[in-house]
N, CA and C of each residue as an Amber inpcrd file, in Angstrom:
protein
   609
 -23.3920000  71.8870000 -80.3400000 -24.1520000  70.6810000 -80.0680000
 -23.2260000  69.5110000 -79.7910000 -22.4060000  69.4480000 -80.5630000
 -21.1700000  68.5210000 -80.4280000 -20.7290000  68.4250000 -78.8730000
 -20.5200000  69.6990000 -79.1940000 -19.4280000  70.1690000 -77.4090000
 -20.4080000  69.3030000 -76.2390000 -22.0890000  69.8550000 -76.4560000
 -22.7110000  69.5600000 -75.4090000 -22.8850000  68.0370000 -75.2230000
 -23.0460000  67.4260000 -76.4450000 -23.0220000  65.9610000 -76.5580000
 -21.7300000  65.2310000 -75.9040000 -20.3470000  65.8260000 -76.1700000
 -19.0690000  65.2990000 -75.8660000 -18.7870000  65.3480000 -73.9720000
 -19.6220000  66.6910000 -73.6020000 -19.4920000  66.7540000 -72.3830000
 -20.4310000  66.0580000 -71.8110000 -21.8060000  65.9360000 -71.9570000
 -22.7520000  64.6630000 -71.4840000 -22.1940000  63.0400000 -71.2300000
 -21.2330000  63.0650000 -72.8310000 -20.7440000  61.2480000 -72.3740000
 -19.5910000  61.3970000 -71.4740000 -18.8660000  62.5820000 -71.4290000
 -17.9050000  62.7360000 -70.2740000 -17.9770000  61.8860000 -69.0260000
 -19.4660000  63.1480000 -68.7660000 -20.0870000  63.1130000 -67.5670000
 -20.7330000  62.3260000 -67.0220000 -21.5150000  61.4100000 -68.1400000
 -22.0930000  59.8850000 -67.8170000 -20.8250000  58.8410000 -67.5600000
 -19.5860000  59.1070000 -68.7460000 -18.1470000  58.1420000 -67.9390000
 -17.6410000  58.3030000 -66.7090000 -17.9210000  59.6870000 -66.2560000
 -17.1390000  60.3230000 -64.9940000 -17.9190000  59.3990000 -64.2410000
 -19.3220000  59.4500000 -64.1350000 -20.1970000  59.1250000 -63.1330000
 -20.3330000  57.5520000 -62.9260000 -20.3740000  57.1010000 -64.0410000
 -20.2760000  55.3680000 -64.2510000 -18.9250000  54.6670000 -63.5320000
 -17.4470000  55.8730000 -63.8510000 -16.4860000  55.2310000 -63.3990000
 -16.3050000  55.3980000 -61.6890000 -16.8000000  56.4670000 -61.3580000
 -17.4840000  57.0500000 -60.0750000 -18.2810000  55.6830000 -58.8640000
 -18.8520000  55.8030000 -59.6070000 -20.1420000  54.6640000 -59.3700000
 -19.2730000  52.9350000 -59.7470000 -18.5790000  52.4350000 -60.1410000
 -17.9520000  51.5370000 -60.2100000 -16.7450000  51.1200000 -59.3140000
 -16.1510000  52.3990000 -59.3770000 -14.6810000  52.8820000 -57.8780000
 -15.7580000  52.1350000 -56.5210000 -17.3540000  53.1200000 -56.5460000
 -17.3810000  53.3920000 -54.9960000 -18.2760000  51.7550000 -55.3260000
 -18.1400000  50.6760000 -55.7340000 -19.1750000  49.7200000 -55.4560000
 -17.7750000  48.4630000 -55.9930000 -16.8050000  48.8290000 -56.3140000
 -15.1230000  48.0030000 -55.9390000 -14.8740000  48.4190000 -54.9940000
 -15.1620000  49.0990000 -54.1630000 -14.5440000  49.7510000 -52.6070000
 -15.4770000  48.8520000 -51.8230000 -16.4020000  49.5070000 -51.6260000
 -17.9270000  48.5480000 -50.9120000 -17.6320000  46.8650000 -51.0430000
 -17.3740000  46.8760000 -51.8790000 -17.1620000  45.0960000 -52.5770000
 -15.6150000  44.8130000 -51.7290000 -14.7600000  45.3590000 -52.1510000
 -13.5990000  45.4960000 -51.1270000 -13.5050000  45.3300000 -49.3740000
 -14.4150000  46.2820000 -49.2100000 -14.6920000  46.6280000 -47.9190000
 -15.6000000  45.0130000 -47.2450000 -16.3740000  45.3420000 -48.3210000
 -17.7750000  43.6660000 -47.8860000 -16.3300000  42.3910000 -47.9370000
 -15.5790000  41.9200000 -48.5070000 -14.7700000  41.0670000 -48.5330000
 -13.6590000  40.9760000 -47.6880000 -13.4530000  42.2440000 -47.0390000
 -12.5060000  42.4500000 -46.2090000 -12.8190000  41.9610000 -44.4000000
 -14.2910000  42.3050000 -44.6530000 -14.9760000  42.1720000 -43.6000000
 -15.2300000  40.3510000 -43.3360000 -15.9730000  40.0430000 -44.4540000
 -16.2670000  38.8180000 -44.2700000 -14.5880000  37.5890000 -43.9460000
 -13.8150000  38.3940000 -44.5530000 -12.3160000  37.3410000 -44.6380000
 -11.9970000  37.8180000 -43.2110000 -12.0200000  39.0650000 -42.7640000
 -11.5070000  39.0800000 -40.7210000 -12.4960000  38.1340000 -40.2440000
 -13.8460000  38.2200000 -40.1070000 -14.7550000  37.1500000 -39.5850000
 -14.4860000  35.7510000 -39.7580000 -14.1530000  35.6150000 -41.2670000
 -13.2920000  34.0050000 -41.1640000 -12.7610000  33.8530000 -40.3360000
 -11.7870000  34.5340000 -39.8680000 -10.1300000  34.2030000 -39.8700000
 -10.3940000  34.4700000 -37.9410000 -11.0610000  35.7960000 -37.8110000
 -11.7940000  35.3090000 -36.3900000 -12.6180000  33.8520000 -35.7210000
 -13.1860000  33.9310000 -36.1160000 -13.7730000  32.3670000 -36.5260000
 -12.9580000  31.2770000 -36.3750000 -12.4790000  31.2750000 -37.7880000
 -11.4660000  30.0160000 -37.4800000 -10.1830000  30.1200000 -36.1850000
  -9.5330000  31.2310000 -35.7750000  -9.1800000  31.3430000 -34.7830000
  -9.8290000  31.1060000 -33.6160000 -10.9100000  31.6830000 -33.1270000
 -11.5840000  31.3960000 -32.2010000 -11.9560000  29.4580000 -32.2280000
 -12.4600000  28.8170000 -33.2310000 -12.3510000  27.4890000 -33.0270000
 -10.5860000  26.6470000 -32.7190000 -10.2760000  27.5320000 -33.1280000
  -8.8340000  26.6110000 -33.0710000  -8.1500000  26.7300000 -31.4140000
  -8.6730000  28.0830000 -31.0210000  -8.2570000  27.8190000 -29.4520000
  -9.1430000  26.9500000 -28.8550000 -10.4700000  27.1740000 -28.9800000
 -11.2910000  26.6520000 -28.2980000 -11.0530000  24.8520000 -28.5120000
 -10.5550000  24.3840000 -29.7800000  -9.9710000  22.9550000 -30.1800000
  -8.3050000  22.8830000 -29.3820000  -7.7490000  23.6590000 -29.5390000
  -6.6830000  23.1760000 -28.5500000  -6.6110000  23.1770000 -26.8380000
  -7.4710000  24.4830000 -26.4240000  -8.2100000  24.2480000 -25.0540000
  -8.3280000  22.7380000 -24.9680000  -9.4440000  22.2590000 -25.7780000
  -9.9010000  21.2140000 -25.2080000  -9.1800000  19.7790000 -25.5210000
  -8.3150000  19.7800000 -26.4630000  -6.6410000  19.1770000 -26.2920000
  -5.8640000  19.1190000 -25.2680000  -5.9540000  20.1580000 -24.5450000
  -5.1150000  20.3110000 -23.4350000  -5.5280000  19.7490000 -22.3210000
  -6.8250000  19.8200000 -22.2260000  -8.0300000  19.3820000 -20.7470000
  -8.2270000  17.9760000 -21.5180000  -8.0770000  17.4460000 -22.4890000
  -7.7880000  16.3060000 -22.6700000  -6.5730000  15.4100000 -22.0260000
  -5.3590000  16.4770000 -22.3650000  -4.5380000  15.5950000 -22.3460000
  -4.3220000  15.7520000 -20.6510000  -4.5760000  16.9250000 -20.0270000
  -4.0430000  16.9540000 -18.8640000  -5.0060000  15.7110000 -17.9370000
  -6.3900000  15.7190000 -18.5050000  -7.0840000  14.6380000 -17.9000000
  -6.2730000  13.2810000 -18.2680000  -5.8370000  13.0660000 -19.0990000
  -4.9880000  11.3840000 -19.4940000  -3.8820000  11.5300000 -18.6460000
  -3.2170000  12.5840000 -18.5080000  -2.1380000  12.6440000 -17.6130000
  -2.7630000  11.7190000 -16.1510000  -3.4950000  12.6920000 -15.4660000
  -4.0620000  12.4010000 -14.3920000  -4.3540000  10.6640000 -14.3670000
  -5.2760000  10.6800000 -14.9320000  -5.6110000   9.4150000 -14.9490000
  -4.4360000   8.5180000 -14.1810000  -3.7710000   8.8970000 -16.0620000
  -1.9610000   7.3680000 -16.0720000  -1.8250000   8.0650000 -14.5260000
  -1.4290000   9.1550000 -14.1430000  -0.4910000   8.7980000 -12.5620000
  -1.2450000   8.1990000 -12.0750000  -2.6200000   8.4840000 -11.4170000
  -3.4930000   7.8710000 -10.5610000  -3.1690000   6.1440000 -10.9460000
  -3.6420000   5.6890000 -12.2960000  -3.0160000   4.0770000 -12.2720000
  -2.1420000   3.5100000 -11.7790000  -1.0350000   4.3270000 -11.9730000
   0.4340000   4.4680000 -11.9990000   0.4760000   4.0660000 -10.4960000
   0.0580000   5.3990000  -9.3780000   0.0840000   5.4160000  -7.9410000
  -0.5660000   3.7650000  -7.8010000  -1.8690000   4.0220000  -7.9960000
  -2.9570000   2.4590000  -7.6340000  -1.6700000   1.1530000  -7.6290000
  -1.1320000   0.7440000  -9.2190000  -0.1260000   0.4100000  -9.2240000
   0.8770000  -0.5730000  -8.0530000   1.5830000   1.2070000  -8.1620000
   2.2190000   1.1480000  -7.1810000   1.9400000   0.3550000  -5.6930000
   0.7930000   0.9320000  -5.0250000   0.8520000   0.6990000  -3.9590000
   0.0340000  -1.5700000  -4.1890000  -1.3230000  -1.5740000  -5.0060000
  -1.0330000  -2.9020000  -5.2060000  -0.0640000  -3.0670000  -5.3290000
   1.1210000  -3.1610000  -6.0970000   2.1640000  -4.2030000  -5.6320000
   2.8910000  -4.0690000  -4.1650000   3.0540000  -3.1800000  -3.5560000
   3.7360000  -3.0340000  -2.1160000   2.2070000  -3.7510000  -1.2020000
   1.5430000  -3.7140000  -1.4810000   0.5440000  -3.9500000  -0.7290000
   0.9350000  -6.3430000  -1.2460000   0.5870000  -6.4240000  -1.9310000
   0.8540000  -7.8230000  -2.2480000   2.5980000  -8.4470000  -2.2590000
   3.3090000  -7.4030000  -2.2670000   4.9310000  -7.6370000  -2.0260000
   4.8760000  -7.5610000  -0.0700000   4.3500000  -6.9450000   0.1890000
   3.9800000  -7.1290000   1.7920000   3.1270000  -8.1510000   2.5310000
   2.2850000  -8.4330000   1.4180000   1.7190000  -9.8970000   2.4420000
   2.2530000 -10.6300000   2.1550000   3.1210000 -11.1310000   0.6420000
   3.4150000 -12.2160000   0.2750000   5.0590000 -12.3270000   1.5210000
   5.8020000 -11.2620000   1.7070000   6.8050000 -10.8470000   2.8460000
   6.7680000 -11.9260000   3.9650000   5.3130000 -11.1780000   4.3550000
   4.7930000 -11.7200000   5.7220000   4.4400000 -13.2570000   5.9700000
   3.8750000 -13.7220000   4.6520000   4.0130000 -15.3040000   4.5250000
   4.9840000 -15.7350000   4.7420000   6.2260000 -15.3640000   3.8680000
   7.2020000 -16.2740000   4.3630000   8.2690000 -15.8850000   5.5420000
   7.7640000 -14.8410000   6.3620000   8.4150000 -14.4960000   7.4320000
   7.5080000 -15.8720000   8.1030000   6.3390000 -16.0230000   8.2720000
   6.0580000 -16.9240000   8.7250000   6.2600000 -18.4550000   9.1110000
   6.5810000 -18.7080000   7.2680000   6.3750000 -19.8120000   7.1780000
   8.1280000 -20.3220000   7.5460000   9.1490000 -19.1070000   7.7080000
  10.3920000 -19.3500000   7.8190000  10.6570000 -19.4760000   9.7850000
   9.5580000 -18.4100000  10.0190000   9.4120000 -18.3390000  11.8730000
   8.9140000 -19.6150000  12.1430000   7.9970000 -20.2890000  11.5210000
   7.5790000 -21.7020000  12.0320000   8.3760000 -22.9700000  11.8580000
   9.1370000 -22.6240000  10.8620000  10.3330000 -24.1110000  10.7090000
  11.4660000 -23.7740000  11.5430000  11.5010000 -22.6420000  11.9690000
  13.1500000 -22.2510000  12.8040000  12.3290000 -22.5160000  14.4040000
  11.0920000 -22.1920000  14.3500000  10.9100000 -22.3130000  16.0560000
  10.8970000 -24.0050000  15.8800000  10.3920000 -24.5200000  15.0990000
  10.0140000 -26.0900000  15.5020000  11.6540000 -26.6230000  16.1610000
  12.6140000 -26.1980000  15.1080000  13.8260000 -26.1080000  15.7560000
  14.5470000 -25.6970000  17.3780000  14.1230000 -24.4130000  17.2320000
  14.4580000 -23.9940000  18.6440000  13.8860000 -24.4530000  19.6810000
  12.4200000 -25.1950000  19.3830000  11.5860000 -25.4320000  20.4930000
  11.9310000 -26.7150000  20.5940000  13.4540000 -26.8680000  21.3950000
  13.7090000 -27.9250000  21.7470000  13.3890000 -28.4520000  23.1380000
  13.6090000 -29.5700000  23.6970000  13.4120000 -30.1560000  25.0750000
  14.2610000 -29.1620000  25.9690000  15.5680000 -29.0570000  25.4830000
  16.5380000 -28.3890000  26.1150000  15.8700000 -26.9000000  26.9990000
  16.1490000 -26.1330000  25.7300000  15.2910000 -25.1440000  25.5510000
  13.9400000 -24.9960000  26.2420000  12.9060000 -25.5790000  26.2650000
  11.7630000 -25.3550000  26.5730000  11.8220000 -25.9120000  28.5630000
  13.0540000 -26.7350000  29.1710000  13.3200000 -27.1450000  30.1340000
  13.6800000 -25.8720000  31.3350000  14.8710000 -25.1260000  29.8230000
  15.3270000 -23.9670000  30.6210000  14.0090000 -22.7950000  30.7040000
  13.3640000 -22.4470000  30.2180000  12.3480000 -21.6190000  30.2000000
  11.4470000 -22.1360000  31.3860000  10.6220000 -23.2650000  31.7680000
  10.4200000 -23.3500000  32.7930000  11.0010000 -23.5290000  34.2700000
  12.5730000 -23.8970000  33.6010000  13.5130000 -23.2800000  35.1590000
  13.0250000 -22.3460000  35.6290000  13.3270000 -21.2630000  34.2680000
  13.7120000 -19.6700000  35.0630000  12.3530000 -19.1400000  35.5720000
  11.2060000 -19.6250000  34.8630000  10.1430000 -18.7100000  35.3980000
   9.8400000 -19.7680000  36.7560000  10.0780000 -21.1060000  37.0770000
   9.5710000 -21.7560000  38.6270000  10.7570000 -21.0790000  38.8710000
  11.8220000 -20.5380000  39.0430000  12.6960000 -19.9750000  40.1560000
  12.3950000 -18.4310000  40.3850000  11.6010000 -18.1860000  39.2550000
  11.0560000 -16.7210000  39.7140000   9.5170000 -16.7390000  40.8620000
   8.9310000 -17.5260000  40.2250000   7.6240000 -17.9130000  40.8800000
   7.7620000 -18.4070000  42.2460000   8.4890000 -19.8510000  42.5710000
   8.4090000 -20.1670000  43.1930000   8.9850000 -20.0980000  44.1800000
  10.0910000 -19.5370000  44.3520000  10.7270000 -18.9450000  45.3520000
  10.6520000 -17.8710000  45.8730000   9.7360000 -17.1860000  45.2500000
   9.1900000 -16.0570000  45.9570000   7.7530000 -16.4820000  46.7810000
   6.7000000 -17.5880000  46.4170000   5.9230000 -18.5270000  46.8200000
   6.1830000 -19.5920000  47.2660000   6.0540000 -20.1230000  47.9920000
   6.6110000 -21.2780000  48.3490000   5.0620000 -22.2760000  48.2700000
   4.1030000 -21.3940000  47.9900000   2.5210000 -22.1780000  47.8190000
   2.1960000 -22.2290000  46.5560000   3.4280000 -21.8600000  45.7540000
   2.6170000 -21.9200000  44.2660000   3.1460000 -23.1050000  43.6740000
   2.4510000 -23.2890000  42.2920000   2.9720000 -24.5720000  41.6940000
   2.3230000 -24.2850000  40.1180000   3.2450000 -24.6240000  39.8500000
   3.3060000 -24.2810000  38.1140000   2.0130000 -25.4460000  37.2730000
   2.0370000 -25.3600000  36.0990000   1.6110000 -26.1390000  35.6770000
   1.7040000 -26.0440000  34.2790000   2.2940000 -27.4660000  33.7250000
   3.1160000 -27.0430000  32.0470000   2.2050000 -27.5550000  31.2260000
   1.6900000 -27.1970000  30.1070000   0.9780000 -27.8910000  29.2450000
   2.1720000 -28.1090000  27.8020000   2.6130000 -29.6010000  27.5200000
   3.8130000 -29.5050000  26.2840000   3.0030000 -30.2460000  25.4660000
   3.5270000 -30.3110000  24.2640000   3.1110000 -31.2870000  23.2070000
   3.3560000 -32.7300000  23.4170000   2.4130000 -33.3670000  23.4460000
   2.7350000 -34.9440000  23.7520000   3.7500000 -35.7000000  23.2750000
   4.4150000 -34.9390000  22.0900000   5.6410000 -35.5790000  22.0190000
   6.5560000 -35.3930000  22.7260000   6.7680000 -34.1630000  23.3240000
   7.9690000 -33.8830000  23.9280000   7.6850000 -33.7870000  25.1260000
   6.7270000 -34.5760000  25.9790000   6.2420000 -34.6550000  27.2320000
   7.3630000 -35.2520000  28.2700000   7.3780000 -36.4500000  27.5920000
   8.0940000 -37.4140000  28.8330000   9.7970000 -36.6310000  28.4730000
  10.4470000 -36.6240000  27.3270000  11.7820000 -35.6670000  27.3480000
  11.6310000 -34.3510000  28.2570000  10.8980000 -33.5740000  27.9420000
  10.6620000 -32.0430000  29.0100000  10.8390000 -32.4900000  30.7640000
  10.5140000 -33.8330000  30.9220000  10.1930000 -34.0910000  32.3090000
  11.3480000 -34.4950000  32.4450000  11.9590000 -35.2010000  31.8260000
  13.3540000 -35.7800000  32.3940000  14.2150000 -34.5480000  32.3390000
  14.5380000 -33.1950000  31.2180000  15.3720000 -32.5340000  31.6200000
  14.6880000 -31.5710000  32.9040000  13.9320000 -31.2780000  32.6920000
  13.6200000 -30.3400000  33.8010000  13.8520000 -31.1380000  35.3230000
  14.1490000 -32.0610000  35.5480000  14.8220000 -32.8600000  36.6400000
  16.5300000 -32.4640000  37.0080000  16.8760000 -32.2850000  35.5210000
  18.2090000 -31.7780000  35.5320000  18.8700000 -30.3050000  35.8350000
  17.7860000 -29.6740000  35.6650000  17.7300000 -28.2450000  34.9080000
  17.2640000 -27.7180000  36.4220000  16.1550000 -27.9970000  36.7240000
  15.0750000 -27.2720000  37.9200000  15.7280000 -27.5410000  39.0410000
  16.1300000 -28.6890000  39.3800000  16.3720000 -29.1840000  40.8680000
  15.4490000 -30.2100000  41.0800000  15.3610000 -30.9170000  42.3650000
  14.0080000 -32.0680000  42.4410000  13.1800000 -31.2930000  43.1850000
  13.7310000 -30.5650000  44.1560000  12.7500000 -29.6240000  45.2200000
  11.7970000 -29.2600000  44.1660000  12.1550000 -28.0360000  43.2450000
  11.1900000 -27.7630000  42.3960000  10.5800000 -28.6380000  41.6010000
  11.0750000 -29.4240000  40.8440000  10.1880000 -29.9740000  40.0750000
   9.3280000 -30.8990000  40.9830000   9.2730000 -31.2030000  42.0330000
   8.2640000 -31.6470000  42.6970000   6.7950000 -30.2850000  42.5180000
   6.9240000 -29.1110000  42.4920000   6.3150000 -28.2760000  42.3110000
   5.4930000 -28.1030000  40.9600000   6.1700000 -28.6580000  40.2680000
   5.8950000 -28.4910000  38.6280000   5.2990000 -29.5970000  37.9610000
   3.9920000 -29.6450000  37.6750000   3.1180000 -30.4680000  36.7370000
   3.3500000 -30.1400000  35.2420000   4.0440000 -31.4490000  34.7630000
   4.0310000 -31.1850000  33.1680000   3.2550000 -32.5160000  32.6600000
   2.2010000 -31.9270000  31.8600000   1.1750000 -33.2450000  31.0630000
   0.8180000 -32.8020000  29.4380000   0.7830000 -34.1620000  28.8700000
   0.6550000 -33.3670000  27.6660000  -0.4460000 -32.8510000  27.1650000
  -0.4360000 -31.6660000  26.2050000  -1.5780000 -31.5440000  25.6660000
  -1.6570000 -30.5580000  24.0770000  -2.1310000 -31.2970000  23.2470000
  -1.8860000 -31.0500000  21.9690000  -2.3310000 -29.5190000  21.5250000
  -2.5790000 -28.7580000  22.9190000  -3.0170000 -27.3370000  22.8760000
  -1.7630000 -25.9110000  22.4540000  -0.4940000 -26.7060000  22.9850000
   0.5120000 -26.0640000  23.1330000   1.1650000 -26.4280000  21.9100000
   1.0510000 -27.1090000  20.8880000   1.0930000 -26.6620000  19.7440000
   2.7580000 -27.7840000  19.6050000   3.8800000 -26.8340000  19.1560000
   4.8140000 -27.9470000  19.1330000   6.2230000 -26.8030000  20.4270000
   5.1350000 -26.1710000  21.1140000   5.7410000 -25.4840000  22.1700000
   5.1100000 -25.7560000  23.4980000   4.9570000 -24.9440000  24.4690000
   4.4890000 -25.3790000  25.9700000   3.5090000 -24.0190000  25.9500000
   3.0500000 -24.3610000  27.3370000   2.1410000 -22.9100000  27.8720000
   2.0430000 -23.5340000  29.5520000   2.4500000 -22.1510000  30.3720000
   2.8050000 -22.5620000  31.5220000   1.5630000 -21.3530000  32.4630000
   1.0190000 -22.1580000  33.3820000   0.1760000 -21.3400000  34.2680000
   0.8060000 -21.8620000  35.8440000   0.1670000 -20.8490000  36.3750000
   0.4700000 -20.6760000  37.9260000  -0.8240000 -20.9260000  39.2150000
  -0.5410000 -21.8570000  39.8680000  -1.9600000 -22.4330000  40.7020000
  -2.4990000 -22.6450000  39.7120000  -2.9240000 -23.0870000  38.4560000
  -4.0760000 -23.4930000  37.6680000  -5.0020000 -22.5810000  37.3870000
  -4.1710000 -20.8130000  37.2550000  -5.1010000 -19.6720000  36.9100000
  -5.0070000 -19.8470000  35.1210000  -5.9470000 -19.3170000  34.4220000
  -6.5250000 -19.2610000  33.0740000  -5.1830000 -18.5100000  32.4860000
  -4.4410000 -17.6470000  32.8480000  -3.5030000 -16.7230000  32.5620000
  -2.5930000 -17.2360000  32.3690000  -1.5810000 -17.8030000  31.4310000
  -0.9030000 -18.4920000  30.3540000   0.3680000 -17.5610000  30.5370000
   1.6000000 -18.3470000  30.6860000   3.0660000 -17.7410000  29.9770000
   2.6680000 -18.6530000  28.7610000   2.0290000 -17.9860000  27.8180000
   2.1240000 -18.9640000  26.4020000   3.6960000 -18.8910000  25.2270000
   3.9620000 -20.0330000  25.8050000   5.0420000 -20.5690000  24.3680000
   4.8470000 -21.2690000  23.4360000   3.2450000 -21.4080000  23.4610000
   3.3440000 -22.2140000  22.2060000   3.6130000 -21.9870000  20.6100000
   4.0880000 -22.7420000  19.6590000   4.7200000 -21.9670000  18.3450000
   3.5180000 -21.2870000  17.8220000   2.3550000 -21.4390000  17.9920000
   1.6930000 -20.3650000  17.1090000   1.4130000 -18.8760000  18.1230000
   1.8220000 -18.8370000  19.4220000   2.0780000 -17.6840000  20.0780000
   3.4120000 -16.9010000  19.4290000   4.3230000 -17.9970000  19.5470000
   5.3270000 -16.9720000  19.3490000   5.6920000 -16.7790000  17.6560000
   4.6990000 -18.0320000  16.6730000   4.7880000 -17.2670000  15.4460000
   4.1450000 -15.8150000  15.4220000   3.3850000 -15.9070000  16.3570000
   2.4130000 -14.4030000  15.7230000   3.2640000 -13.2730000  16.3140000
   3.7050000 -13.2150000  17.1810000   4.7080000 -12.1030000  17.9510000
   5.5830000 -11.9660000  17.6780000   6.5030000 -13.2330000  16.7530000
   7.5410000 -12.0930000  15.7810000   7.5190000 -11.8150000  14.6050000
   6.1860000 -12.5610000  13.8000000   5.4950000 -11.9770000  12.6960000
   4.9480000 -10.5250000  12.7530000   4.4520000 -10.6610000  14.2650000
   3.8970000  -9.3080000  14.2480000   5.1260000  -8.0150000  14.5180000
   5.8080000  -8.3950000  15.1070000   7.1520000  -7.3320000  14.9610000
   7.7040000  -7.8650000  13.4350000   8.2040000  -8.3920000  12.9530000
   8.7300000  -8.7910000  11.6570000   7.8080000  -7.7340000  10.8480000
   6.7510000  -8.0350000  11.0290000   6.3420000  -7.5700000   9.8590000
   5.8760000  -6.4020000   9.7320000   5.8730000  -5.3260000  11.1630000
   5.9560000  -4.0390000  11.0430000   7.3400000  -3.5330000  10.6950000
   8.2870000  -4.5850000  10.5670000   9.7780000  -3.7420000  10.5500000
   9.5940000  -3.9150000   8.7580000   9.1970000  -4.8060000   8.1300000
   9.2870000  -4.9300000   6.9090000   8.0400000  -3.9010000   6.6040000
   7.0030000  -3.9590000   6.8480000   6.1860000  -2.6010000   6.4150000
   7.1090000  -1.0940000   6.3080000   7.5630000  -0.8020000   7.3190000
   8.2810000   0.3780000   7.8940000   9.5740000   0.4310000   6.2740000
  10.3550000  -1.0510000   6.1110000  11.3020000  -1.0330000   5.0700000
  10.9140000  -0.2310000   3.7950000   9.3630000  -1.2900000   3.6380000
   8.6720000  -1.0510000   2.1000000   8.2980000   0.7320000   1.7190000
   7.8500000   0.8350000   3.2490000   6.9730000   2.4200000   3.2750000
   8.5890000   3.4130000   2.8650000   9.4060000   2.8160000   3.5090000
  11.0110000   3.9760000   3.1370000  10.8760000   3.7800000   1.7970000
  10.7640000   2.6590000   1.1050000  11.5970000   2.1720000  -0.4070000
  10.5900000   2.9630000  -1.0540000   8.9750000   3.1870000  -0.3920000
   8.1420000   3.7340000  -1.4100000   8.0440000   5.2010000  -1.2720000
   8.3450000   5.5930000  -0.2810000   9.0410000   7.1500000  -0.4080000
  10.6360000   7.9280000  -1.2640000
C-alpha cells in the first residue's frame, strides 16, 4: 500500500513538474514572441522616424540653396542696375564735357562734306542747344569752309539736349547727337559689357 501510495505522489510530482516545464516554456516562448514584436516595432518606427529626418532635412537643404540661389541672383540683379546708374550718371558728366563747340563743329564738318559734296542740292540743318548756338556757328565757319556753311542752318533748340541733332533737306530722320542719344548708346553697350562681366563672376 505504501509502495502504491509512494508511486502515485511520484507520479502526480512527475506530472505537476511536467506540466510546469511545458507552461515555463509556453511562458518563455509567449515572451519571446512578444519582446521580437517589440523590438520589430520599435525598429520599424525608428526607420520610419529617421526616413522622415532625412526628407526633412533634405527638404531644408533645398529650400537654404533655393534662398541662397534667389539671393544670389537679387543681388547681381540690383549690383547691375545700381552699375548701370552710374555708368550713366558718369556718361552724362563726361559727354557734357566732350560735347564741346569744338567738337560738335567738327562732327558737322565731316558729315556736310560727306553730304554735301556728293549733293550739291542738299543742305543740312543743325538743331544745338541754345547755349552753344551762336559758338557752334562761329567755329563751323572755321572748320566747314564758307561755301559750306552757307549750306548749313544752325538754330537753337532746347530739343538737342546739351548736344546737336542734324537732318538733311529738313527730312524727320536725325544724325542725333544729342546727350541723351548718346547717353543711351553707350549705356546700352556699357551695360551689356558689364552684364556679360557679372554673368562670368556668377558662373
Amino acid at each position: 500500500m505504501a509502495e502504491e501510495l509512494q508511486s502515485l505522489l511520484e507520479k502526480i510530482q512527475r506530472n505537476g513538474i511536467e506540466k510546469a516545464a511545458a507552461e515555463r516554456d509556453e511562458m518563455l516562448k509567449k515572451a519571446q514572441e512578444q519582446a521580437d514584436a517589440i523590438l520589430a516595432g520599435a525598429q520599424e518606427k525608428a526607420d520610419a522616424l529617421r526616413a522622415e529626418a532625412q526628407r526633412d532635412a533634405d527638404a531644408l537643404k533645398k529650400r537654404a540653396e533655393s534662398a541662397i540661389r534667389q539671393a544670389a541672383r537679387d543681388i547681381l540683379l540690383d549690383l547691375n542696375v545700381e552699375l548701370k546708374k552710374r555708368v550713366e550718371a558718369i556718361t552724362r558728366a563726361r559727354l557734357d564735357e566732350a560735347l564741346s563747340a569744338d567738337f560738335m563743329a567738327r562732327i558737322v564738318s565731316d558729315i556736310a562734306r560727306s553730304v554735301l559734296q556728293n549733293n550739291g542740292e542738299s543742305a543740312l540743318e543743325v538743331m544745338v542747344s541754345p547755349a552753344k548756338c551762336d559758338e557752334l556757328t562761329a567755329r563751323l565757319a572755321a572748320s566747314a569752309g564758307q561755301d559750306m556753311v552757307e549750306k548749313i542752318s544752325v538754330f537753337p533748340n532746347s530739343a538737342a539736349g546739351r548736344g546737336l541733332k542734324i537732318s538733311v533737306n529738313g527730312d524727320q530722320v536725325f544724325f542725333d547727337f544729342s546727350d541723351a542719344a548718346l547717353t543711351e548708346m553707350i549705356c546700352a553697350y556699357a551695360g551689356s559689357r558689364v552684364a556679360a562681366v557679372i554673368a562670368a563672376k556668377d558662373e
